[in-house]
MDTraj code that builds the backbone (N, CA, C; nanometers):
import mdtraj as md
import numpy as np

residues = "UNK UNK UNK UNK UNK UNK UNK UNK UNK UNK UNK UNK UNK UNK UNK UNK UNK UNK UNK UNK UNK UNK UNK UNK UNK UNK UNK UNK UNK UNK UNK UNK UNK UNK UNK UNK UNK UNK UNK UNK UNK UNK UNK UNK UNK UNK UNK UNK UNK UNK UNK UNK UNK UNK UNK UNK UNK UNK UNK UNK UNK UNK UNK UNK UNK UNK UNK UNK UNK UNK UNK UNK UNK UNK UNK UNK UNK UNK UNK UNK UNK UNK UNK UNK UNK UNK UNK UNK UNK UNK UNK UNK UNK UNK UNK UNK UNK UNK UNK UNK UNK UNK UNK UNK UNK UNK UNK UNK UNK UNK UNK UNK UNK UNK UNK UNK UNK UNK UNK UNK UNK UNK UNK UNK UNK UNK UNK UNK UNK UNK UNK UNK UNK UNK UNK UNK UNK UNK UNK UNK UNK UNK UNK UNK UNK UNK UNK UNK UNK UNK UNK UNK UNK UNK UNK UNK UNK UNK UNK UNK UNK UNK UNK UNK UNK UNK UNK UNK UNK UNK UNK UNK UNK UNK UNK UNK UNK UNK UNK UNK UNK UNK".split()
xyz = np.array([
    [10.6344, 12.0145, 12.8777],
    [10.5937, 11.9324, 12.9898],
    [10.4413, 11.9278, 13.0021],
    [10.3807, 12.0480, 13.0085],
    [10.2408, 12.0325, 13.0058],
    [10.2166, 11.9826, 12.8897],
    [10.2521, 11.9763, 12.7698],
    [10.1731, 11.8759, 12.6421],
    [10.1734, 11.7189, 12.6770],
    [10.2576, 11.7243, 12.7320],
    [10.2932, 11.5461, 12.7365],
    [10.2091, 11.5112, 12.8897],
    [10.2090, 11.6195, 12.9843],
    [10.1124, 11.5727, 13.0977],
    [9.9374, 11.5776, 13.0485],
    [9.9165, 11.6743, 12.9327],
    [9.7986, 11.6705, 12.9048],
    [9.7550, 11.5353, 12.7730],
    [9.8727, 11.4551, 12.7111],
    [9.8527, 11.3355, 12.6473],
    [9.8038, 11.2575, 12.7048],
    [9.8829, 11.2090, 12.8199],
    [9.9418, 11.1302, 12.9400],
    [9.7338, 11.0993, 12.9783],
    [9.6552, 11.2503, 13.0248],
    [9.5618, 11.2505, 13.0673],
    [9.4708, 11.2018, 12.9603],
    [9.4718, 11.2545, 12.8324],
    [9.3910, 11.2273, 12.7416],
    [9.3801, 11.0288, 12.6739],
    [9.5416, 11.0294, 12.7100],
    [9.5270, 10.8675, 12.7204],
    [9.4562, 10.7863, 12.7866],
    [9.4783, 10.8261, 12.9523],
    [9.4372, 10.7552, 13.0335],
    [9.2381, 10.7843, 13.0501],
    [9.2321, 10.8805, 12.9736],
    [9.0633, 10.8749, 12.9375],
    [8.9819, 10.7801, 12.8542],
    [9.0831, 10.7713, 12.7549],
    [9.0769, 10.6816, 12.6203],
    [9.0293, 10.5469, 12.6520],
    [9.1909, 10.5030, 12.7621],
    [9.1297, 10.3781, 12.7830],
    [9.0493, 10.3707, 12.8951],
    [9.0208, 10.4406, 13.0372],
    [8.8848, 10.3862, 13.1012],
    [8.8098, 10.3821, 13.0298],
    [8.7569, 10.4572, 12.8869],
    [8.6018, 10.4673, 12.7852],
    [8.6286, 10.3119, 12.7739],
    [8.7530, 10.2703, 12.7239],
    [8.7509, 10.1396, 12.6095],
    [8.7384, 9.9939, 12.7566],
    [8.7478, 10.0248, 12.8382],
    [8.7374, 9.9058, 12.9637],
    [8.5923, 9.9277, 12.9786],
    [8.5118, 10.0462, 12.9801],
    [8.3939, 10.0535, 13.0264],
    [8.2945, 9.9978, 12.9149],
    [8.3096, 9.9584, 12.8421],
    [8.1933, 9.9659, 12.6976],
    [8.1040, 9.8154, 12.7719],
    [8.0024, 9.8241, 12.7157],
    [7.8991, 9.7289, 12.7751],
    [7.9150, 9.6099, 12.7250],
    [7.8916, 9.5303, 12.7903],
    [7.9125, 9.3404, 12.7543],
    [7.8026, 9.2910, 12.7779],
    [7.6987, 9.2943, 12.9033],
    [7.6224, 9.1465, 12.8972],
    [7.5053, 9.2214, 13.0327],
    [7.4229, 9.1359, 13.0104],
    [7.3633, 9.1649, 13.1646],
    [7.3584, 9.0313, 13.2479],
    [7.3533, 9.0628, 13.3746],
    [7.3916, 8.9730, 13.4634],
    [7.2675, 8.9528, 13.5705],
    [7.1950, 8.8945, 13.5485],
    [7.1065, 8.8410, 13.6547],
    [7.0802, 8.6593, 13.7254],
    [7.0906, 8.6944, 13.8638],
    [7.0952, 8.6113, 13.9065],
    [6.9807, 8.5954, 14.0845],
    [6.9311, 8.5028, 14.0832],
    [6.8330, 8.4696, 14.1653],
    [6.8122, 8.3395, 14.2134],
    [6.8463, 8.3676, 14.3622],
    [6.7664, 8.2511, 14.4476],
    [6.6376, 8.2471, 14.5299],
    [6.5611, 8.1509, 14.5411],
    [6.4632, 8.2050, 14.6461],
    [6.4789, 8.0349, 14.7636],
    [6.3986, 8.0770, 14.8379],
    [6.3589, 8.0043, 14.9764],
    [6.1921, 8.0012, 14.9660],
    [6.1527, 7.8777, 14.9687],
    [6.0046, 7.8644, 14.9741],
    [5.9883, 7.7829, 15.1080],
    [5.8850, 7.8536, 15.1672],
    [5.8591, 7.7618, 15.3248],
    [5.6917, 7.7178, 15.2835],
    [5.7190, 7.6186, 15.3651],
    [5.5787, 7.5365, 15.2945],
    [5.4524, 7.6243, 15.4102],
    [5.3345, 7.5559, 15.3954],
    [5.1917, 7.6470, 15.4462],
    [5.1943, 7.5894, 15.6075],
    [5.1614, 7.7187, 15.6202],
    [5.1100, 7.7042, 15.7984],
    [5.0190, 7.7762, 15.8157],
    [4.9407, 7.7369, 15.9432],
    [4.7836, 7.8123, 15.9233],
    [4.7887, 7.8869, 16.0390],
    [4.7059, 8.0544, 16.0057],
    [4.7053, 8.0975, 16.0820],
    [4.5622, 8.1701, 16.1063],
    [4.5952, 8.1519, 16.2373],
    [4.4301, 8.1952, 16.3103],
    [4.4643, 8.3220, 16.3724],
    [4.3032, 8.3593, 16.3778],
    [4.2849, 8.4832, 16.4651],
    [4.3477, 8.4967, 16.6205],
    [4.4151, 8.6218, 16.5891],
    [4.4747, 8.6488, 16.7091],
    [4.6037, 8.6377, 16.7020],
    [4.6529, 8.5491, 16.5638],
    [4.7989, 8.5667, 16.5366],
    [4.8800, 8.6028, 16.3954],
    [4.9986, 8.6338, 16.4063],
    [5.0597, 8.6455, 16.3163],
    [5.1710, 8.6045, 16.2452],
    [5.2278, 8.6421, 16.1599],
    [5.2952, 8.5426, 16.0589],
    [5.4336, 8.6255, 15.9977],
    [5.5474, 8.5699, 16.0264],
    [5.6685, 8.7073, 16.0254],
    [5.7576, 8.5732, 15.9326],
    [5.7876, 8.6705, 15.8159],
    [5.9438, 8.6288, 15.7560],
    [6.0111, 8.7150, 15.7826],
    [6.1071, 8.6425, 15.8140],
    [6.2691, 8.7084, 15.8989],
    [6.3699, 8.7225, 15.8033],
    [6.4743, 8.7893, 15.7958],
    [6.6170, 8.7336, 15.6813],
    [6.7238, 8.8114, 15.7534],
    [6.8515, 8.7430, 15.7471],
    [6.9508, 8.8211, 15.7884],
    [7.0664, 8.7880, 15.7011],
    [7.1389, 8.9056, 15.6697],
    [7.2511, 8.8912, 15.6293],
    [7.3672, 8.8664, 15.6516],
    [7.3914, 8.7329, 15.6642],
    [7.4723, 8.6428, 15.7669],
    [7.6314, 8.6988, 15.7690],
    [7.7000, 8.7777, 15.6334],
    [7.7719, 8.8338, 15.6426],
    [7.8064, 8.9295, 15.7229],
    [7.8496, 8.9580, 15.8274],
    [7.9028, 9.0241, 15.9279],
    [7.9905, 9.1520, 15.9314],
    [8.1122, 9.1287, 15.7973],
    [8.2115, 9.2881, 15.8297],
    [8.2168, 9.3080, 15.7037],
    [8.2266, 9.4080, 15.6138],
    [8.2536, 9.4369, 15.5346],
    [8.4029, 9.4429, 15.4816],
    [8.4411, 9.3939, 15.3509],
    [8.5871, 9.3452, 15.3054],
    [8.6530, 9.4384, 15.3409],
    [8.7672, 9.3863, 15.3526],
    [8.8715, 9.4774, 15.4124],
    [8.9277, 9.6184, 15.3354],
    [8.8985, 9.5826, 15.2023],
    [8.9291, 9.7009, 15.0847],
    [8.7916, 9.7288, 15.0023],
    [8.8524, 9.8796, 14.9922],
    [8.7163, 9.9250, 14.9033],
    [8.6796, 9.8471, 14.7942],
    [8.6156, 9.7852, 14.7321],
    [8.6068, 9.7400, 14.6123],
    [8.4413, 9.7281, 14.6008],
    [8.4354, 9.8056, 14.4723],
    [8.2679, 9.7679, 14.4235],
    [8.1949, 9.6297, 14.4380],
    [8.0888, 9.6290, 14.5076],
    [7.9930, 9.5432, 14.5553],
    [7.8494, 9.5293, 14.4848],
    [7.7933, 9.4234, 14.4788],
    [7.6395, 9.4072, 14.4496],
    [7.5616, 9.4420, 14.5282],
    [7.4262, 9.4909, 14.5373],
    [7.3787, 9.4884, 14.6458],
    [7.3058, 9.4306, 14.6695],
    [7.2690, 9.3941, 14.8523],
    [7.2146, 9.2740, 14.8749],
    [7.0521, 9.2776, 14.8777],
    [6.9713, 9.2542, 14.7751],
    [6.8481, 9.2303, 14.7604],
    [6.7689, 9.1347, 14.7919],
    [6.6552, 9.1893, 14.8675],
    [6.5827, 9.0680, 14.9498],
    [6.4716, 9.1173, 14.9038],
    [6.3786, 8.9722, 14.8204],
    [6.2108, 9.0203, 14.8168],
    [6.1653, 8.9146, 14.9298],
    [6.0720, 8.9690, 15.0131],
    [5.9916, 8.8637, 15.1120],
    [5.8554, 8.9106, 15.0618],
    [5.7369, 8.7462, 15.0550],
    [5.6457, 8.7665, 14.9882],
    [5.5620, 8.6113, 15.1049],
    [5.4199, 8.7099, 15.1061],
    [5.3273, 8.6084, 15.2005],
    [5.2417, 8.5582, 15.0429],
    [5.2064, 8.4357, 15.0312],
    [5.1065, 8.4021, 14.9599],
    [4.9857, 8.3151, 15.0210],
    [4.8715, 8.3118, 14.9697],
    [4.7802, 8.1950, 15.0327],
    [4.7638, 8.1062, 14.9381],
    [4.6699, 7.9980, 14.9807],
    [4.6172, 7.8614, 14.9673],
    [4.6091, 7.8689, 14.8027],
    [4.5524, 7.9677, 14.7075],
    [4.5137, 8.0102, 14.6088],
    [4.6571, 8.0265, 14.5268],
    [4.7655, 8.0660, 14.6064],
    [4.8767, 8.0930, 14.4955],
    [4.8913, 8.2764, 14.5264],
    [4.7766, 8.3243, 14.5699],
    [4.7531, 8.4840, 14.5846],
    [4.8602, 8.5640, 14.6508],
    [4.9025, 8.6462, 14.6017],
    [4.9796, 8.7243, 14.6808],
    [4.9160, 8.8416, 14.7623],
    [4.9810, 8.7747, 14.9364],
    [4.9267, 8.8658, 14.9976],
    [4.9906, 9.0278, 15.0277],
    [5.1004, 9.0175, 15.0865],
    [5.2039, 9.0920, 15.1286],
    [5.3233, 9.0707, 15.0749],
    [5.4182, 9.1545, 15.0338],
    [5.5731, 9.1798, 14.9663],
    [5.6105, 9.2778, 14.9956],
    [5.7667, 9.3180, 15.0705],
    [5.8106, 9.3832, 15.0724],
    [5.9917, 9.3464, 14.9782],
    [6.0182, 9.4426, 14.9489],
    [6.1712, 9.4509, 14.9040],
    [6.3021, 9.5261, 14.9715],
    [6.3321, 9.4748, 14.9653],
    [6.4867, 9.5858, 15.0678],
    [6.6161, 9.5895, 14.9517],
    [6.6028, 9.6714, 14.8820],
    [6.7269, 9.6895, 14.8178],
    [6.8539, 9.6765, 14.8407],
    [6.8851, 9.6735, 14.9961],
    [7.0515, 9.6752, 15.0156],
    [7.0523, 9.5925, 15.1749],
    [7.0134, 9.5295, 15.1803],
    [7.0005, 9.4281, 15.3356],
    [7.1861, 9.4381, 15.3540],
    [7.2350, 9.5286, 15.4760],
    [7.3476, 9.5443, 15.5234],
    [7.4000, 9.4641, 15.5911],
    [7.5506, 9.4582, 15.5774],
    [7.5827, 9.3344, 15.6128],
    [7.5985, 9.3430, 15.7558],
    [7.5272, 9.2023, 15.7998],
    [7.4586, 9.1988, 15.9444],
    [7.3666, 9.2171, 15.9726],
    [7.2667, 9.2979, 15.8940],
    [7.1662, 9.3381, 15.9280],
    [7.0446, 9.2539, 15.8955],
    [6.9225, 9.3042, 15.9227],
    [6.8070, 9.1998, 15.9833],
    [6.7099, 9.2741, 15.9081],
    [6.5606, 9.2323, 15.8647],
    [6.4619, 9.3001, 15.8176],
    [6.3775, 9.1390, 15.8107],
    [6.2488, 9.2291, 15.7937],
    [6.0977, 9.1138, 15.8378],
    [5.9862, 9.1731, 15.7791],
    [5.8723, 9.0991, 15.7575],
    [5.7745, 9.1342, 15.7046],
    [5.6764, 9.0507, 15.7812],
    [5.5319, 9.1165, 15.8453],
    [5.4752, 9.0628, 15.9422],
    [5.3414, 9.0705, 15.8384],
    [5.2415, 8.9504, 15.8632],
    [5.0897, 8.9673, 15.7583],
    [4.9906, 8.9066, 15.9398],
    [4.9417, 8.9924, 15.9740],
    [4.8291, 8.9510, 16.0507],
    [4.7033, 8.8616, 16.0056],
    [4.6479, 8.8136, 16.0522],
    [4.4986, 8.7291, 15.9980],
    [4.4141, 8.8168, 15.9903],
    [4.3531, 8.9473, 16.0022],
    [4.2567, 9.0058, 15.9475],
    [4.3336, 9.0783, 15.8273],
    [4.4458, 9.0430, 15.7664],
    [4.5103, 9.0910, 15.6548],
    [4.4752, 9.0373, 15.5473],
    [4.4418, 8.8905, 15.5925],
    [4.4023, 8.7544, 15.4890],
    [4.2706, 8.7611, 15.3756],
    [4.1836, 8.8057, 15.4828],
    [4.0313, 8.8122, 15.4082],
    [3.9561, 8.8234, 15.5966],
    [3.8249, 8.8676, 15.5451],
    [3.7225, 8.8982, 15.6604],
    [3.6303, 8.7694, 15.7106],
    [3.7254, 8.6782, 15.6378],
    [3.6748, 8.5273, 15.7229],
    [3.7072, 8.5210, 15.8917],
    [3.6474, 8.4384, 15.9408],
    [3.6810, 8.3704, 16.0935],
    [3.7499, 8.2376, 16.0647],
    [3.8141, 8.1924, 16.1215],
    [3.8917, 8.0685, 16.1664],
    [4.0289, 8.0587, 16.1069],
    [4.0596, 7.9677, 16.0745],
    [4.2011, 7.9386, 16.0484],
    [4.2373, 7.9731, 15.8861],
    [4.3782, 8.0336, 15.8448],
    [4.3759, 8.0859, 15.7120],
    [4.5422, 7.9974, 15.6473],
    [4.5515, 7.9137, 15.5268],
    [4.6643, 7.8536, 15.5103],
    [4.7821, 7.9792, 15.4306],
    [4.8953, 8.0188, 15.4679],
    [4.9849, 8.0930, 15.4187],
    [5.0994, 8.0318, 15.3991],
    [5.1959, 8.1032, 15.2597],
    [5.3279, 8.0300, 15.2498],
    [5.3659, 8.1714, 15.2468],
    [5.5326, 8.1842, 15.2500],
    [5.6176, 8.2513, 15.2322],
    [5.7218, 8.2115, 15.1459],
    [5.7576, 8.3395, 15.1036],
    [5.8894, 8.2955, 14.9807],
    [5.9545, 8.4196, 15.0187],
    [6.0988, 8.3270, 15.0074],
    [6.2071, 8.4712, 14.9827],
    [6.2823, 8.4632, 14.8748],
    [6.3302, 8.6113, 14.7904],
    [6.3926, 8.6039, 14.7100],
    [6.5551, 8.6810, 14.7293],
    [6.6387, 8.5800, 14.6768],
    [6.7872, 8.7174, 14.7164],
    [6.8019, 8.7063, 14.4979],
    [6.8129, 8.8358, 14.4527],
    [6.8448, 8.8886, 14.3597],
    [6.9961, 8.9486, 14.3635],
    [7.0156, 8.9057, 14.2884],
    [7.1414, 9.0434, 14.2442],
    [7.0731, 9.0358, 14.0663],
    [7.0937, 9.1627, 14.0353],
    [7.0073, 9.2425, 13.9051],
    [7.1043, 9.3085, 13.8824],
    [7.1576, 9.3045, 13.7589],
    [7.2527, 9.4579, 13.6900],
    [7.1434, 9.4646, 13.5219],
    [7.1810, 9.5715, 13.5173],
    [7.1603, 9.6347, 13.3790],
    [7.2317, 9.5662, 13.3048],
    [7.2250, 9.6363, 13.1687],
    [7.3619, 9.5950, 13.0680],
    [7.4651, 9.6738, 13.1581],
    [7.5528, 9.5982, 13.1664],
    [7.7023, 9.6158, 13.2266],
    [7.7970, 9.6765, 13.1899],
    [7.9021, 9.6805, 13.2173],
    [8.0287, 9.8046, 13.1817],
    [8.1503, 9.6419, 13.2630],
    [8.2484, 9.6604, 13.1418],
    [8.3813, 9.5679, 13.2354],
    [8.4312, 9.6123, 13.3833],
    [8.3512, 9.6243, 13.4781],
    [8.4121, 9.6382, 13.6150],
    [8.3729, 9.5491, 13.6822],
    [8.4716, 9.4622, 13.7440],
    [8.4316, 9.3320, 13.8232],
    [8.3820, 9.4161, 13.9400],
    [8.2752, 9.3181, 14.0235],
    [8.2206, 9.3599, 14.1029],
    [8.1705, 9.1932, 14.2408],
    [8.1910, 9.2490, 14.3287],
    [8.1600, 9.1320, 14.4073],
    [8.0463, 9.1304, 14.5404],
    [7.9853, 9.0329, 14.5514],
    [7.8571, 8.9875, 14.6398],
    [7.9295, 8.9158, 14.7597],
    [7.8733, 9.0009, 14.8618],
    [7.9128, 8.9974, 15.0019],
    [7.7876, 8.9544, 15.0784],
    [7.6816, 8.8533, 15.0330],
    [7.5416, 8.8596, 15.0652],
    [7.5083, 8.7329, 15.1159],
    [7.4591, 8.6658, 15.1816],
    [7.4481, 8.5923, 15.2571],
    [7.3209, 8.5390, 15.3486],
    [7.2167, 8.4961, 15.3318],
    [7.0985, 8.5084, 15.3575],
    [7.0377, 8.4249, 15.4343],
    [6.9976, 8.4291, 15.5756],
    [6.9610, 8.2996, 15.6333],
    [6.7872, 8.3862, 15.6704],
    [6.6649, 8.2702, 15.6469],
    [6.5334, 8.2828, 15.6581],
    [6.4416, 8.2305, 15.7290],
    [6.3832, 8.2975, 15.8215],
    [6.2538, 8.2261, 15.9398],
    [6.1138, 8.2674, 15.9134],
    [6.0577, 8.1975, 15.8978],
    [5.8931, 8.1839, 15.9352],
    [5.8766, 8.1495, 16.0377],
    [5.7959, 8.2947, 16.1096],
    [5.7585, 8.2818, 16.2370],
    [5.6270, 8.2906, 16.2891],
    [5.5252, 8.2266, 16.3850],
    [5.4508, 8.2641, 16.3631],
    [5.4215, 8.2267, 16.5150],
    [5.3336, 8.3838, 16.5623],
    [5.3492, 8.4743, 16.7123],
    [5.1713, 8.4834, 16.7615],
    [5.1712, 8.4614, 16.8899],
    [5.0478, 8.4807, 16.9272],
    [5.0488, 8.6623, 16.9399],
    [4.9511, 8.7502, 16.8843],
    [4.9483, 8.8688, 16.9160],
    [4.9471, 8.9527, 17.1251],
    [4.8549, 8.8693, 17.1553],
    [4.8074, 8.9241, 17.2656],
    [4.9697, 8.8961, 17.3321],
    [5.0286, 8.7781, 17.3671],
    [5.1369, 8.7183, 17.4370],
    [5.2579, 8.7673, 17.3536],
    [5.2573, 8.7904, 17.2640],
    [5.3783, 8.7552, 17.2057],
    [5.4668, 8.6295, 17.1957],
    [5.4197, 8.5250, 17.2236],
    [5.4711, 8.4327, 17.2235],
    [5.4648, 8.3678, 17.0748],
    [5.5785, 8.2798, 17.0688],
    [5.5792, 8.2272, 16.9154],
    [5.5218, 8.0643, 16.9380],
    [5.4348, 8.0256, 16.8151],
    [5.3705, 7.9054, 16.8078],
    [5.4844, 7.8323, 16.7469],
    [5.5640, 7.8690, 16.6217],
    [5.6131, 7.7899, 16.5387],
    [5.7063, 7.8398, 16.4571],
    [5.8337, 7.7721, 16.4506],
    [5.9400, 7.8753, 16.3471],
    [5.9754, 7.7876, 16.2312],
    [5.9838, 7.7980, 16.1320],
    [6.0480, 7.6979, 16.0089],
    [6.1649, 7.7384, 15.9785],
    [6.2650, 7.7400, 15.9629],
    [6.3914, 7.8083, 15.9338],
    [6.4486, 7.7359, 15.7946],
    [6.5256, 7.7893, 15.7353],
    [6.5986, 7.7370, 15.5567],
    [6.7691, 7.7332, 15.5970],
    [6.8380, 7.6943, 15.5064],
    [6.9818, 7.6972, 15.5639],
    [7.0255, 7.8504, 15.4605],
    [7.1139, 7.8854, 15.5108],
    [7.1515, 8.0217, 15.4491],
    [7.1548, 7.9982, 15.2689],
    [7.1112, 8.0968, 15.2453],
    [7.1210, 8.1295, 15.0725],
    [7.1970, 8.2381, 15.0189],
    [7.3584, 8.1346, 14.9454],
    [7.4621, 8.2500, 14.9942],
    [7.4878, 8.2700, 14.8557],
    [7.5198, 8.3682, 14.7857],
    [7.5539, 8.4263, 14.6467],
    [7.6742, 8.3888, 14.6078],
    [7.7175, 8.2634, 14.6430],
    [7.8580, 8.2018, 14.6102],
    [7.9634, 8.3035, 14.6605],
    [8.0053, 8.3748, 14.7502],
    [8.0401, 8.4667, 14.8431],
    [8.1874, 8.4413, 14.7990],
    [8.2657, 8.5038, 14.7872],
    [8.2944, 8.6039, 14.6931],
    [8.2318, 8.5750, 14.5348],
    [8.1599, 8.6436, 14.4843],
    [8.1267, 8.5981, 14.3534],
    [8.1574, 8.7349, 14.2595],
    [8.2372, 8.7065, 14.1299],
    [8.2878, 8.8214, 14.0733],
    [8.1837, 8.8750, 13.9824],
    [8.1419, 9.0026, 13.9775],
    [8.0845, 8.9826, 13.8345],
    [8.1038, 9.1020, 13.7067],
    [8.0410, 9.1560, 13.6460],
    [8.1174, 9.2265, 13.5581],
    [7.9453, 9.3467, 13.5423],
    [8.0006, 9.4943, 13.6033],
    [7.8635, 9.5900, 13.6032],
    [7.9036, 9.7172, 13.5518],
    [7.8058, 9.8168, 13.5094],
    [7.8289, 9.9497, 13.5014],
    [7.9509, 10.0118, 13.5931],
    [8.0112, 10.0845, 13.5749],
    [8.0749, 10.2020, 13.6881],
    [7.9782, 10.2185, 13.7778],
    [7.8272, 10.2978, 13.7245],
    [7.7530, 10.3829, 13.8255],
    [7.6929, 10.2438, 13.8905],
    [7.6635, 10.1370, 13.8411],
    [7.6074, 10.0296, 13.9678],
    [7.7163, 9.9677, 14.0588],
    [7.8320, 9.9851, 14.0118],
    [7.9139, 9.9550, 14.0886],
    [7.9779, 10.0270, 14.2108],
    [7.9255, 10.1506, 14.2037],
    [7.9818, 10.2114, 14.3294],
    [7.9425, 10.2301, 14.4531],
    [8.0214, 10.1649, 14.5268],
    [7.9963, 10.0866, 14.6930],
    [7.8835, 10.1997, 14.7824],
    [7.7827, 10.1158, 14.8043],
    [7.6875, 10.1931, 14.8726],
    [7.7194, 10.1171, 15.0275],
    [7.8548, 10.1091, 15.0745],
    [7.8673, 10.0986, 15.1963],
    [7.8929, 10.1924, 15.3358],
    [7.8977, 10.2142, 15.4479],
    [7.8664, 10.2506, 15.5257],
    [8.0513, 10.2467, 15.5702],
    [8.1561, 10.3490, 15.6080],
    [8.2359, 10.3169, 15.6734],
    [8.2846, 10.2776, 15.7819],
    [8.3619, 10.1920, 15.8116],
    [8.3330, 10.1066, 15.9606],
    [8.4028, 10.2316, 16.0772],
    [8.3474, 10.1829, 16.1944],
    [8.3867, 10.2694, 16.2917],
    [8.4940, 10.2664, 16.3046],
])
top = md.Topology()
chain = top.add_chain()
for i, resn in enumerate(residues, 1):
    res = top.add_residue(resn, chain, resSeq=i)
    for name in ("N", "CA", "C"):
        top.add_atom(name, md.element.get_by_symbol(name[0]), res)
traj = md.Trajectory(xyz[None], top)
């Protein structure tokens, strides 16, 4: 009995190796470009993103994760400010703010764009389907400091990763960096 329970095991090793062997790499990228708005002293300049997806699937199953680059550029093409968020949760919110003495040590008005990027990135891969729960809606905002009040918002329509989208990753990138629900 134990020889045939220890086959039984040695089989079922055999073939996860032979499902896991590497196939392809998988990259895929959208971005959101908001056109230039100028900003003067005394205010500032916020890209917003949220991950419009709301609950997490009902069953465990390996996920992509949701990658957001937000990036300020100026008049020049220059990059001012970038931040990245590796795993933007579903529902969740993140921003990146560039003030006008961030720009340069000029006075008056300064022209800025923003770009967002949603990535999903795998390595060379392993046969485990894997799916994108990511969902991305984006604001350019731009806030008087002293008031807090906002001058101007540009908004994009959501940038969604073809939601459910299957794809094929490592084991180790595939394992759910989710949060269990209450």
């Amino acid at each position: 009995m134990k020889l045939a329970l220890s086959f039984l095991i040695a089989l079922a090793a055999l073939a996860i190796e032979a499902l896991a062997q590497t196939t392809s790499t998988v990259t895929s990228q959208t971005s959101t470009t908001f056109g230039m708005v100028g900003l003067a002293p005394g205010q500032t300049a916020r890209l917003s993103v949220l991950n419009s997806v709301r609950t997490a699937p009902p069953v465990l199953i390996p996920q992509l994760a949701c990658r957001v680059n937000l990036s300020f550029y100026n008049s020049d093409g220059k990059l001012l400010k970038e931040s990245t968020i590796d795993n933007l949760g579903f529902g969740k919110a993140a921003f990146l703010d560039v003030r006008r003495p961030d720009i340069d040590a000029m006075a008056g008005r300064a022209q800025i764009g923003g770009v967002v990027r949603q990535g999903l990135l795998a390595n060379p891969v392993r046969a485990v389907p894997v799916i994108s729960f990511c969902s991305i809606v984006a604001t350019l905002e731009v806030f008087d400091e002293a008031t807090n009040k906002t001058t101007v918002v540009l908004s994009a329509p959501a940038v969604t990763s073809s939601t459910p989208r299957v794809l094929m990753m490592s084991a180790e990138e595939a394992a759910p960096d989710r949060q269990p629900e209450p």
